[in-house]
C-alpha positions as CSV (number, residue, x, y, z in Angstrom):
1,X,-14.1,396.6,-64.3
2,X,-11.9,395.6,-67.7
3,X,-10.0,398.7,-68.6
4,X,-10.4,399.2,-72.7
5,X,-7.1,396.9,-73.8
6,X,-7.5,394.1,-72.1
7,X,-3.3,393.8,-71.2
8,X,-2.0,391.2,-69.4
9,X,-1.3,393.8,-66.7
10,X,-4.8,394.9,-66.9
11,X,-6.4,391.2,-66.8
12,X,-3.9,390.0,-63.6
13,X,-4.9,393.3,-61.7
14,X,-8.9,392.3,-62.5
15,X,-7.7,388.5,-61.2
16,X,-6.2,389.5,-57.9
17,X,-9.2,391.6,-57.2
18,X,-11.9,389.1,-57.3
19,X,-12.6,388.7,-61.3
20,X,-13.1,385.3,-62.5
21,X,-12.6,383.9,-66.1
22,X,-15.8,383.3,-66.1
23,X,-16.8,387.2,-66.0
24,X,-14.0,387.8,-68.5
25,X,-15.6,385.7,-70.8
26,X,-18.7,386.9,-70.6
27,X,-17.5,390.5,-70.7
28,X,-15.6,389.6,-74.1
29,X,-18.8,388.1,-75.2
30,X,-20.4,391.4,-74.2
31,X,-17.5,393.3,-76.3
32,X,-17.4,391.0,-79.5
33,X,-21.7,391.5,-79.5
34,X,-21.3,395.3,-79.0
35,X,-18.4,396.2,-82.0
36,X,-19.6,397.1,-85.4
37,X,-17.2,395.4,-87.2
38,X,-18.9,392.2,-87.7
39,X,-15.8,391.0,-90.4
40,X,-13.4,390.6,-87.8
41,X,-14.2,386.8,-86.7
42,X,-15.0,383.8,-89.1
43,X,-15.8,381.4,-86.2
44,X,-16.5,383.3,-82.9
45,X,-16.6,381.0,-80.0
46,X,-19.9,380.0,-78.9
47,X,-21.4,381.6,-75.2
48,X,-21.0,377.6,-74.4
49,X,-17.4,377.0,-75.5
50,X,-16.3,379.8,-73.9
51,X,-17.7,379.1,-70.4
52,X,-17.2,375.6,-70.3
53,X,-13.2,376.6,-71.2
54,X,-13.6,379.2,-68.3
55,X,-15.0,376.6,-65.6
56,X,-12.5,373.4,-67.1
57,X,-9.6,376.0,-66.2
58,X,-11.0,377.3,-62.8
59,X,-11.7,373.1,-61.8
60,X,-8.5,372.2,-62.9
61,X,-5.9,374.9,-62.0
62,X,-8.0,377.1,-59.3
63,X,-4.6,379.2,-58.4
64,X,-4.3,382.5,-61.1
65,X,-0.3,381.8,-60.9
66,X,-0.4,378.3,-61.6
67,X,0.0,379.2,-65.3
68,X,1.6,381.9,-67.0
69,X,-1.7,382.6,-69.3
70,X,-3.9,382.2,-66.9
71,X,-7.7,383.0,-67.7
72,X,-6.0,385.4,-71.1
73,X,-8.6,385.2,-74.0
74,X,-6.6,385.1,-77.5
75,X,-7.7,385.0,-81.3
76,X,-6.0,382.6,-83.7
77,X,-6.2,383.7,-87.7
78,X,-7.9,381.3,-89.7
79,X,-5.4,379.5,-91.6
80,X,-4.0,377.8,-87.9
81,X,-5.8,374.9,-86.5
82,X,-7.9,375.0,-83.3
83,X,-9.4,372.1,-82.2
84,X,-13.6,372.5,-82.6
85,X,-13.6,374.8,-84.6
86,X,-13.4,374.7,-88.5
87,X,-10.0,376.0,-90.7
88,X,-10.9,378.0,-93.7
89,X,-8.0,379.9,-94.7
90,X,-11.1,382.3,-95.7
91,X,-12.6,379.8,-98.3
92,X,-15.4,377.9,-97.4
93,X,-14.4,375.5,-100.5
94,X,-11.3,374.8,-98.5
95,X,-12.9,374.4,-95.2
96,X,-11.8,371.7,-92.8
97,X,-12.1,370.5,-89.4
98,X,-8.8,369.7,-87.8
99,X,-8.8,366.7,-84.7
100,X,-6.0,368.6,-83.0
101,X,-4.9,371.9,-82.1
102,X,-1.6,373.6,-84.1
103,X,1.3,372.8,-82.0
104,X,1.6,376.8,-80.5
105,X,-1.9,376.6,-80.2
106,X,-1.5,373.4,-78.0
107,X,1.3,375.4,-76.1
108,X,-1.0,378.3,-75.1
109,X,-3.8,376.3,-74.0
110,X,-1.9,374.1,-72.0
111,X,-0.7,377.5,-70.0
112,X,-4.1,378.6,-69.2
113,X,-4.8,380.9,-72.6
114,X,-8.7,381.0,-73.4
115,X,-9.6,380.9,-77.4
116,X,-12.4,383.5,-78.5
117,X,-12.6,382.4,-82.0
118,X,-11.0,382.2,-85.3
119,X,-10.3,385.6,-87.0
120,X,-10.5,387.0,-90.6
121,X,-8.0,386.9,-93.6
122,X,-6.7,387.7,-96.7
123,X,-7.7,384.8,-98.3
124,X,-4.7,381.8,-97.9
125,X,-3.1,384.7,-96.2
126,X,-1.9,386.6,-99.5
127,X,-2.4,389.8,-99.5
128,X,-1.0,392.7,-96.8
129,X,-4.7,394.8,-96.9
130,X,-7.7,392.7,-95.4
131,X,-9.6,393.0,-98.3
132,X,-9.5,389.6,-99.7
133,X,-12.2,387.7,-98.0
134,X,-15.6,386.2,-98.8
135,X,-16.1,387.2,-95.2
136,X,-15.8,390.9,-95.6
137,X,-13.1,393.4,-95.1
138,X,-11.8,394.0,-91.0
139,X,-11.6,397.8,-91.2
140,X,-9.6,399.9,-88.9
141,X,-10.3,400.6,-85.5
142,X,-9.8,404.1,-86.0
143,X,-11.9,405.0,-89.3
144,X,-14.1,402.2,-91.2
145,X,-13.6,403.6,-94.5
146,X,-9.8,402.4,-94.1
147,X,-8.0,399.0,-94.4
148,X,-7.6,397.2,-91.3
149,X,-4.0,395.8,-93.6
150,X,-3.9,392.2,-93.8
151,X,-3.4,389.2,-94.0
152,X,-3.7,389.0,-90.1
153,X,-6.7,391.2,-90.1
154,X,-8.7,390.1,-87.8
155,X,-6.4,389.5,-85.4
156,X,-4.8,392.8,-85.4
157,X,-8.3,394.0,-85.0
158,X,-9.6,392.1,-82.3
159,X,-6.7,393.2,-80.0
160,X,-7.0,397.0,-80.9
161,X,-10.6,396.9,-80.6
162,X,-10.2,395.2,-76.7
163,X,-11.8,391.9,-77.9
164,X,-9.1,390.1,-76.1
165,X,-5.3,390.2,-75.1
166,X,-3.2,388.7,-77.6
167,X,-4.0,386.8,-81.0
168,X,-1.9,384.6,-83.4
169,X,-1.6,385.6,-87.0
170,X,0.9,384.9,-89.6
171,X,4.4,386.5,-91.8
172,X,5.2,385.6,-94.4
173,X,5.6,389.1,-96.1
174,X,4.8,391.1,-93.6
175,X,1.1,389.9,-92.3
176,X,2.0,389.8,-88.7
177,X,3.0,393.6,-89.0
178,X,1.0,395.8,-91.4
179,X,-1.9,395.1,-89.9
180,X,-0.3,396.1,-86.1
181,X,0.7,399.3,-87.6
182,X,-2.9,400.6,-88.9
183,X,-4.2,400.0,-85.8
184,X,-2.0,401.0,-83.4
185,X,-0.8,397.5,-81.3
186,X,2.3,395.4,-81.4
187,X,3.4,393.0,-83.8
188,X,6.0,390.3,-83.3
189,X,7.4,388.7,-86.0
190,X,9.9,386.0,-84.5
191,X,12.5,384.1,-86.1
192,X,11.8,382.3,-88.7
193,X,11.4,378.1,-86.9
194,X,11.2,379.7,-83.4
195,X,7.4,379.1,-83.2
196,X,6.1,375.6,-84.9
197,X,4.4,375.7,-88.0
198,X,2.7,372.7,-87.7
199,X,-1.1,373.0,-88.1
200,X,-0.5,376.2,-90.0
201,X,-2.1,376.3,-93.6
202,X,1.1,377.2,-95.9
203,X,1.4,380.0,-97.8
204,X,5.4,379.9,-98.5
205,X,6.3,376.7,-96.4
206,X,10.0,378.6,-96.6
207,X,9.2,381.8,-95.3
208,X,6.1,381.5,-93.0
209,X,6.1,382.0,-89.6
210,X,3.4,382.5,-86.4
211,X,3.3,386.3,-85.5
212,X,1.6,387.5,-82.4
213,X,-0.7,390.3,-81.9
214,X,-0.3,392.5,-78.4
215,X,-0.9,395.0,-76.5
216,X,3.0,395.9,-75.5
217,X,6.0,394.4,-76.6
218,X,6.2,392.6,-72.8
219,X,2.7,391.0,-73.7
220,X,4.2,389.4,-76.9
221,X,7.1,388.6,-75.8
222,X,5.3,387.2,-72.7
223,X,3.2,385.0,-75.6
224,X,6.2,384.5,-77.7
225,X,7.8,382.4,-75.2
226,X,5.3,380.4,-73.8
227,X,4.3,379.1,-77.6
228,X,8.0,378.9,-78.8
229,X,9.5,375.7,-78.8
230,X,11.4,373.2,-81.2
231,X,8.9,370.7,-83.0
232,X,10.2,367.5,-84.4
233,X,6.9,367.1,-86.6
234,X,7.5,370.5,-88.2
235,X,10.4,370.3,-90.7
236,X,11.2,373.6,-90.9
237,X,11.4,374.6,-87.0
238,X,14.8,375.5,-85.6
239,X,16.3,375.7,-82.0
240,X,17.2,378.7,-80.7
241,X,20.6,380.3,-80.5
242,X,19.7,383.3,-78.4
243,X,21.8,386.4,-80.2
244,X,23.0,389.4,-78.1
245,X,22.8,392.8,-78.9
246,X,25.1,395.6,-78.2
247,X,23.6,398.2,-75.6
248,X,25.4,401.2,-77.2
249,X,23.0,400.7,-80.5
250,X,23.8,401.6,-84.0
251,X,20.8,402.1,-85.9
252,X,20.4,401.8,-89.8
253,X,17.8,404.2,-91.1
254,X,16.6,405.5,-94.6
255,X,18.2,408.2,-96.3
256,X,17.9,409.9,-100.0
257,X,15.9,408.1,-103.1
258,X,14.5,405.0,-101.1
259,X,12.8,407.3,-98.1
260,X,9.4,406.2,-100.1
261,X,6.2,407.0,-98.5
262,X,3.9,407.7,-102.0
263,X,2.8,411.3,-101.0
264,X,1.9,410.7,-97.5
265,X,3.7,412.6,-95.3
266,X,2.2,412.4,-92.0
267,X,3.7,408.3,-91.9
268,X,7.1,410.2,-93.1
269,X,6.9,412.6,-90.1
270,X,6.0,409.7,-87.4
271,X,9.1,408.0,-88.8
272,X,11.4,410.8,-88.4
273,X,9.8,411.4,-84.6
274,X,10.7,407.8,-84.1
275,X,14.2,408.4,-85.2
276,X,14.8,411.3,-83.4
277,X,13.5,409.5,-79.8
278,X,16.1,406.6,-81.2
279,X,18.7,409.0,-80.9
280,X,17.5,410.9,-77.5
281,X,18.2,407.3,-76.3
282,X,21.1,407.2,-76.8
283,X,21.2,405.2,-80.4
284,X,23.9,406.4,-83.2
285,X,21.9,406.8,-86.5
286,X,23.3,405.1,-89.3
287,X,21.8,406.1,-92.9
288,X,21.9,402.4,-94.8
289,X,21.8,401.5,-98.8
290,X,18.1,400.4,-98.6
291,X,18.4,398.9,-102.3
292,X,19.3,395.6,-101.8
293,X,16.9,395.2,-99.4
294,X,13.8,396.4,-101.5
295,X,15.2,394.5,-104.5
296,X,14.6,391.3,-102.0
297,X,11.3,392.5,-101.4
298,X,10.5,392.6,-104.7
299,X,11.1,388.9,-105.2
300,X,8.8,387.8,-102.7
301,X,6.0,388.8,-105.2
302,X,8.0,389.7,-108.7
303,X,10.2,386.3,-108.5
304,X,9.3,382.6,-108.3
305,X,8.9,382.4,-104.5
306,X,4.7,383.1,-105.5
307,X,5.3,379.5,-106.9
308,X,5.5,378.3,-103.2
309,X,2.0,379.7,-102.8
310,X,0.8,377.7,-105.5
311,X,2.8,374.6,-104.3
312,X,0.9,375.0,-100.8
313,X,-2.6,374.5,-102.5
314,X,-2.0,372.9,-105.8
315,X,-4.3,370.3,-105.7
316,X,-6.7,372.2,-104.4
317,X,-6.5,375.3,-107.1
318,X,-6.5,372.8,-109.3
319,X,-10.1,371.9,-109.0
320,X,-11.2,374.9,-107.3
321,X,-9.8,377.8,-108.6
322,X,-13.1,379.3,-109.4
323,X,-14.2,378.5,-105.8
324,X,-11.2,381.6,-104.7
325,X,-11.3,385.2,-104.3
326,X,-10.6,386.5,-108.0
327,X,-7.4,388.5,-107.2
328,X,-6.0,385.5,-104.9
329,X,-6.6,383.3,-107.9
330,X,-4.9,385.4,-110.3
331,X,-1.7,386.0,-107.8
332,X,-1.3,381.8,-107.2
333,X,-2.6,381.2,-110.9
334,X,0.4,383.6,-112.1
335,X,2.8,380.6,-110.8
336,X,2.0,378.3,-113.2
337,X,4.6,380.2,-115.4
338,X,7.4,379.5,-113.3
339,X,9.7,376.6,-113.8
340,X,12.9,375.2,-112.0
341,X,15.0,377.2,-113.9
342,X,13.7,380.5,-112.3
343,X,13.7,379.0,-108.8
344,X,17.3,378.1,-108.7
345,X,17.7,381.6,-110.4
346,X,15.3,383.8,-107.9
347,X,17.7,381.9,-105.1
348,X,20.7,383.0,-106.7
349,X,19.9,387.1,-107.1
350,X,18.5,386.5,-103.3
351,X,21.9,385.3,-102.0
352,X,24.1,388.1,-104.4
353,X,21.2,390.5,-102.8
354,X,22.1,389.1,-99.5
355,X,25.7,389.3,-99.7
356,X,25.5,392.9,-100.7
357,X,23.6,393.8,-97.1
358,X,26.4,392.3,-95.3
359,X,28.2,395.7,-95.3
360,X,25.4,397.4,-93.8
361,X,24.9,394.8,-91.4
362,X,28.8,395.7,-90.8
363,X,27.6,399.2,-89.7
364,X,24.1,398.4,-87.6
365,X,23.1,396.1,-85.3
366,X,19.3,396.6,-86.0
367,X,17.4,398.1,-88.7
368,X,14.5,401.3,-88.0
369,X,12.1,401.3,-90.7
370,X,8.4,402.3,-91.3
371,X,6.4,399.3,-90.9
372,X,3.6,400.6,-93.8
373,X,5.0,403.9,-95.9
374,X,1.2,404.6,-96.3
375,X,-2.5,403.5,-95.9
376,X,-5.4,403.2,-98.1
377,X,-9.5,403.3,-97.5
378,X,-10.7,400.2,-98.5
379,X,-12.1,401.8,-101.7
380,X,-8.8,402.5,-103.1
381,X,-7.5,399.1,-102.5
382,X,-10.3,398.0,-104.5
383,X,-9.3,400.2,-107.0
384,X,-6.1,398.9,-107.6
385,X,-5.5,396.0,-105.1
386,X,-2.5,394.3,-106.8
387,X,-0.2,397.6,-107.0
388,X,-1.5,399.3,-103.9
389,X,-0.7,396.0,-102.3
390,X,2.8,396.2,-103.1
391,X,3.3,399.5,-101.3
392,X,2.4,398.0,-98.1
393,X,4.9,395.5,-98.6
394,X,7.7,397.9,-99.4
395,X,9.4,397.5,-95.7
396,X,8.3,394.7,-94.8
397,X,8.5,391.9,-97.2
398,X,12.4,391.7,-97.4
399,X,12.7,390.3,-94.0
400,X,11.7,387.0,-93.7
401,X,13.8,386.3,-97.6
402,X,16.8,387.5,-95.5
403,X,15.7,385.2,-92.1
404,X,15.7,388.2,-89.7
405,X,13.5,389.0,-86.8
406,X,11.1,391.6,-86.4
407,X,9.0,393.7,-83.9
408,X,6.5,397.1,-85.3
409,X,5.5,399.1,-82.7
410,X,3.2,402.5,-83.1
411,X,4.7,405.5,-83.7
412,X,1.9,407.8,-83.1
413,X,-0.9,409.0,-85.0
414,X,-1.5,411.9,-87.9
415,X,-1.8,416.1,-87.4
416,X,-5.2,415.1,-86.6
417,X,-5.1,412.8,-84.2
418,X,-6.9,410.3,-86.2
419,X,-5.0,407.5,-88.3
420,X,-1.9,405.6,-86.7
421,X,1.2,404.8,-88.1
422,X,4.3,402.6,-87.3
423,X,7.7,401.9,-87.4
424,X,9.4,398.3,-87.7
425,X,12.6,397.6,-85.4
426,X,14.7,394.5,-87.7
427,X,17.5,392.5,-86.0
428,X,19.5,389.4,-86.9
429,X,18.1,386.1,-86.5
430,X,17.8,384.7,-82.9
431,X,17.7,388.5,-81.8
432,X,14.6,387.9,-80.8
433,X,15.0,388.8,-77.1
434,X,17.4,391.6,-77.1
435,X,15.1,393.4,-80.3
436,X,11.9,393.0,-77.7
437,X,14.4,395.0,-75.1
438,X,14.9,397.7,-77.4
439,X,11.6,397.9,-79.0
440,X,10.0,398.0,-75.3
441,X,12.0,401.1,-74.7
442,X,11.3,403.1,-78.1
443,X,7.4,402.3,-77.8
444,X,7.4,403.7,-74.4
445,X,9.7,406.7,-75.4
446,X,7.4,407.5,-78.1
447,X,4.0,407.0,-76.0
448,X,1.3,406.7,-78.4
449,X,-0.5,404.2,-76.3
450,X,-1.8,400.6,-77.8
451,X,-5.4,399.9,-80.0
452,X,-8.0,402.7,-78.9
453,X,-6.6,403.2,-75.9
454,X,-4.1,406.5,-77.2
455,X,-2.8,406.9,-74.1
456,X,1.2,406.7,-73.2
457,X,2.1,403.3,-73.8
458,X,0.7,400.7,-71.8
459,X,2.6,398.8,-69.0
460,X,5.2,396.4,-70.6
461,X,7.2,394.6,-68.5
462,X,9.7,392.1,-70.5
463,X,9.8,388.7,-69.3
464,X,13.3,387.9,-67.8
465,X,15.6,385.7,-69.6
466,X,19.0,385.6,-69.4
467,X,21.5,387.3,-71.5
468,X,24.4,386.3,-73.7
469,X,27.0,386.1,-71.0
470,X,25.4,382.9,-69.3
471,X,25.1,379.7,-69.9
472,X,22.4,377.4,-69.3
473,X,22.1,374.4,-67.0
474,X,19.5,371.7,-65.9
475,X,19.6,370.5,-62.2
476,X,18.1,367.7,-61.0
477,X,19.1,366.9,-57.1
478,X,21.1,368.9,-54.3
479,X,21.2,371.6,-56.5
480,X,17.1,372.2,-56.9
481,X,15.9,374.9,-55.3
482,X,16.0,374.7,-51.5
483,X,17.6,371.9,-51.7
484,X,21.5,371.5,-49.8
485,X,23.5,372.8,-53.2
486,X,21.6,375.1,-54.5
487,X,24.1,378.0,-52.4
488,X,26.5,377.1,-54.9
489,X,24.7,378.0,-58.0
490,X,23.5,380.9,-55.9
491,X,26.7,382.3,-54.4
492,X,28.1,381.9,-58.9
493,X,25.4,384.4,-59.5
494,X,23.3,381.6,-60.8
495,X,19.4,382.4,-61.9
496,X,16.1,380.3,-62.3
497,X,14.8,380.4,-65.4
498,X,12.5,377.7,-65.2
499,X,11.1,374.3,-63.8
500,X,10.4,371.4,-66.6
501,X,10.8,368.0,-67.0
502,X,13.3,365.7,-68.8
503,X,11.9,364.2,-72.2
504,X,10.2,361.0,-71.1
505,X,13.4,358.4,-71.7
506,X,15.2,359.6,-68.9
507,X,15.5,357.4,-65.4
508,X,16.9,358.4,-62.4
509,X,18.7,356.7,-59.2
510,X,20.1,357.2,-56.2
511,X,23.5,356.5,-56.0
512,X,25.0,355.2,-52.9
513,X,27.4,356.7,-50.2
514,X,27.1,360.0,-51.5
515,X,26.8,363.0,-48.9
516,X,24.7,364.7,-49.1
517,X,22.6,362.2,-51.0
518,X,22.5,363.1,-54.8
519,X,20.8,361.2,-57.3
520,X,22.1,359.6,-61.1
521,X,20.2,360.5,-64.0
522,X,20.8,358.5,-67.1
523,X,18.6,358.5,-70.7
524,X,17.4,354.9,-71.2
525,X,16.4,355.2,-75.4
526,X,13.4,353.3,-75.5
527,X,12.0,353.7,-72.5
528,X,8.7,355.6,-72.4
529,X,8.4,357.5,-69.2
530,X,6.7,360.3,-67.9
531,X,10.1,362.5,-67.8
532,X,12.2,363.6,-64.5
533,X,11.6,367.1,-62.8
534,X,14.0,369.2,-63.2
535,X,14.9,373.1,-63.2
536,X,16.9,374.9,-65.7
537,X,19.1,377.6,-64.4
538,X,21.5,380.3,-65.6
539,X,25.1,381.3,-64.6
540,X,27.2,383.5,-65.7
541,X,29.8,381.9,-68.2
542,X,32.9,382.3,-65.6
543,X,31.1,381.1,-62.7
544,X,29.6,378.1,-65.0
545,X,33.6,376.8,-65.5
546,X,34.2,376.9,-61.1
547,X,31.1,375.3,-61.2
548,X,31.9,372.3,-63.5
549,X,35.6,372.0,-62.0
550,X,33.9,370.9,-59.0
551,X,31.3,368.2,-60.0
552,X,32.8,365.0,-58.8
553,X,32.4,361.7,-60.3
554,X,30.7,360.0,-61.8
555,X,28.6,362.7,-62.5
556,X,29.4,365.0,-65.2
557,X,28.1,367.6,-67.5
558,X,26.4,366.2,-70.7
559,X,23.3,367.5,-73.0
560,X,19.8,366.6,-71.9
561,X,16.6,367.0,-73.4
562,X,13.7,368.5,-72.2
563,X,9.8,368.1,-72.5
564,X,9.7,370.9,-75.1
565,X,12.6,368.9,-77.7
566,X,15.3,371.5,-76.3
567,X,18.6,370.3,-75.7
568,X,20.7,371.9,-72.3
569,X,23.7,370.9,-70.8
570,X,23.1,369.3,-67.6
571,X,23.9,367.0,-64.9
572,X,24.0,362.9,-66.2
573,X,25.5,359.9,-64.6
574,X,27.8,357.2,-65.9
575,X,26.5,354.6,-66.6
576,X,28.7,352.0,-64.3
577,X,27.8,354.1,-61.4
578,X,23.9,353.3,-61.4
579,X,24.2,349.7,-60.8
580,X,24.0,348.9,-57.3
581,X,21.9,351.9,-57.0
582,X,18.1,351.6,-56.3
583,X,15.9,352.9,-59.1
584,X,14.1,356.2,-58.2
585,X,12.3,357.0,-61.3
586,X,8.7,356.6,-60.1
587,X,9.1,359.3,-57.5
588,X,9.3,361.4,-61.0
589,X,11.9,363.8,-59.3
590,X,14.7,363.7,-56.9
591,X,12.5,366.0,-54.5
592,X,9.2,364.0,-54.4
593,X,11.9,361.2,-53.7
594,X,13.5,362.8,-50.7
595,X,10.3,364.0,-49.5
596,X,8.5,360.5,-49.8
597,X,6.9,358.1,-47.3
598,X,10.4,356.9,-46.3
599,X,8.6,352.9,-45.3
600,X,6.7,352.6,-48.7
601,X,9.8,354.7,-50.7
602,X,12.3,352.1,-49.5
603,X,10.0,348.7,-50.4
604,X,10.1,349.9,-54.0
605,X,13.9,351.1,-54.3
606,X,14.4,347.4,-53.4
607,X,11.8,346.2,-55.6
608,X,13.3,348.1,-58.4
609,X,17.2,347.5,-58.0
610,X,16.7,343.5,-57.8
């Protein structure tokens, strides 16, 4: 039996007990048929897709922990590309269907991830309320006469309403988060680059980023890695530069004039209960100059970065303007007023803006906000959609301007135990990791449960992944696991992070005379392999110098690339040294190499080194 939230905790549990993806998917089927909303989904998967994706996974990878996403249903927001099904960016004049999937997309799938369907929007994803779709208006899973928040609506939705386990929306202004905090679920908004935008329908090319939808903070950060990644084909993704946080925290909170919630005071009394179980943990509370900050966020909106929205679609809007939701049109229209002169002036009051936060930054390491200062029905949006908007954007839309990470997390519900609201935790760029840490901690300390489900929170167990005090390294011979050297990575306090492969112009060799045997891996540009197996493992950074002193030649420590475009210091060969040796790179690892049919192995190392 699938408890309520379908958690990743929840979904292994139902695996190791006998459930199949194939009765997941026909109990999300079940789900999707039975909820009222009939807005969230644009595309729902068919009965068809969904079991022929259950058996391909079942043929193909029959062991639950071959994959780290094994048999997980997910949702992806309409303005991101899925492969058979149509992108609208919720306008059917826009509509296309994409050949491929969108690069994270391709990354979940490829881990074992199930797609459901493609979920509701704001229309070209501007907008933080839901309302802005031919498609209908998600509504919250708590009361349908209130916004489900937006742009991600559907997403957010389909998670809190137990439709499946995780689902992909997008921030640019805070998309990924309103919409987690009306309905009581997680929302991760990484760094800006750290997930690839490619296949992504632009709304600010500058600013946009995947967000993921979740149960817990473990769940999406569980997601988060598995889709992150650096992307050659997507100019604006970035490699990560992991950032550590400190563990005695200093938190930066509102105080005076900008503590703005627009008369609602049961949102101002969840943020203060989230600040207070900040400080029983052991945080120090910083009051901050929220100013700057919400002079930022009104650029996003007030300031010529709208003409990036317009920039996105331009050819489009202009032929089919009339074809768009009337208060979409008349947001992307109002760029047509902007000229060069007030871009290179917006990025000037950003940076001044910028520079003036650097003192807080001084003070905190992280930032405790309310992710929405207040909620609307649906009705009142209506009413007055651009400026009622704006309020939903007061916290949120400054982030992504300043290139900071994110996470929201719930922060409980009102006096009557009926609408959620939430608080936003804000860290440096690259934080991403230690934020998920702290933001784990506070939604469990606070205990409102995730979605329907108001229980105390639901399990969230943070992947592992090294901290700041170690330093990568890829391994490629003696040193694999089980293999004669691996003690010595061991006995330095040394971790496994992971097992990958070289990018695919890498060949290795056995060099002669070496005990015990070790192998020479040099990159070859040009040469279009499959890649080398390898493993990528952490130590500490004083036990990574011992370790280096004792590599002997002519091995040595240089940067390698993996499969995913990552670049890690790792073991590589001179070049001199590989001649006599016989050519191993068919094996397509030093293991299956040393384990091989030792007859038929040595015919083709001699076939190879002539």
């Amino acid at each position: 039996m699938l408890s309520t939230i379908l958690d990743l905790s929840a979904l292994s549990q139902f695996y190791a007990q006998g459930g199949t993806p194939l009765d997941m998917v026909d109990a999300v089927l079940a789900r999707c048929d039975a909820w009222p909303d009939k807005a969230v989904f644009i595309t729902p998967a068919s009965a068809g897709q969904l079991r022929a994706a259950a058996r391909q996974l079942m043929e193909s990878h029959p062991d639950p922990a071959s994959l780290p996403l094994w048999g997980i249903p997910f949702a992806v927001k309409d303005n991101i590309d899925v492969a058979g099904f149509p992108t609208t960016a919720a306008c059917p004049a826009f509509a296309y269907s994409p050949s491929a999937d969108a690069a994270v997309v391709a990354r979940l799938r490829a881990a074992g991830a199930i797609v459901i369907g493609k979920t509701n929007l704001d229309q070209f994803a501007t907008g933080l309320n839901g309302t802005r779709s031919p498609h209908g208006a998600p509504r919250s899973v708590f009361d349908a006469s209130y916004i489900s928040g937006g742009s991600s609506s559907g997403s957010a939705v389909a998670v809190a309403a137990g439709l499946c386990s995780f689902a992909l929306g997008t921030d640019t202004a805070g998309s990924g988060r309103v919409p987690a905090a009306l309905n009581n679920i997680v929302g991760i908004k990484p760094t800006l680059g750290l997930l690839s935008t490619s296949g992504v329908v632009p709304a600010c090319r500058t600013l946009d980023c995947v967000s993921i939808f979740a149960a817990s903070v473990g769940d999406g950060t569980v997601v988060r890695q598995v889709a992150e990644g650096f992307d050659a084909a997507d100019p604006f993704s970035r490699r990560a530069e992991p950032v550590a946080l400190p563990r005695q925290r200093r938190i930066g909170v509102l105080a005076g004039s900008e503590r703005e919630f627009y008369g609602n005071a049961e949102v101002e009394r969840r943020y203060d209960a989230a600040i207070a179980a900040a400080q029983q943990g052991g945080a120090t509370i910083v009051p901050i100059a929220y100013a700057p900050f919400r002079a930022a966020a009104d650029l996003l909106y007030g300031g010529p970065w709208v003409a990036e929205r317009l920039a996105a679609i331009a050819d489009f809007f202009a032929g089919n303007a009339a074809e768009m939701d009337a208060t979409v049109r008349s947001i992307i229209g109002g760029a047509q007023g902007q000229t060069a002169v007030d871009a290179f002036a917006g990025r000037y009051r950003l940076a001044a803006l910028r520079r003036e936060t650097e003192a807080t930054w001084a003070s905190v390491d992280m930032l405790l906000l309310p992710t929405t200062p207040t909620t609307y029905t649906v009705a009142e949006i209506q009413a007055e959609p651009i400026l009622r908007n704006s309020h939903l954007g007061r916290y949120t839309n400054f982030v992504n301007l300043f290139d900071l990470a994110a996470i929201a997390i719930p922060a409980g519900f009102d006096s009557a135990d009926r609408l959620p609201a939430g608080v936003t935790l804000v860290g440096p760029a690259f934080s991403d990791d230690a934020l998920a840490a702290y933001a784990a901690e506070l939604h469990a300390a606070i205990g409102r449960g995730a979605g329907r489900d108001k229980s105390t929170a639901v399990k969230s167990t943070l992947p592992s992944r090294p901290d700041a005090g170690s330093v990568p390294i890829v391994v490629v011979g003696a040193h694999l696991s089980g293999m004669p050297l691996n003690g010595e990575l061991v006995d330095l306090g040394g971790t496994l992070l992971k097992r990958c492969r070289t990018a695919g112009d890498y060949r290795l060799f056995a060099l002669p005379n070496t005990t015990p045997p070790k192998p020479g891996l040099v990159r070859a540009p040009g040469y279009a392999g499959a890649g080398i197996d390898v493993e990528v493992w952490h130590l500490p950074v004083a036990g990574f110098g011992s370790f280096v002193s004792r590599i002997p030649a002519p091995l040595g420590i240089g940067k390698i690339t993996l499969d995913d475009g990552t670049s890690v210091s790792g073991f590589l060969c001179e070049q001199h040294a590989i001649d006599p040796a016989g050519e191993v790179t068919r094996f397509g690892g030093w293991r299956a190499y040393v384990n091989r049919d030792t007859g038929a192995a040595d015919r083709a190392t001699v076939a190879t080194s002539r």
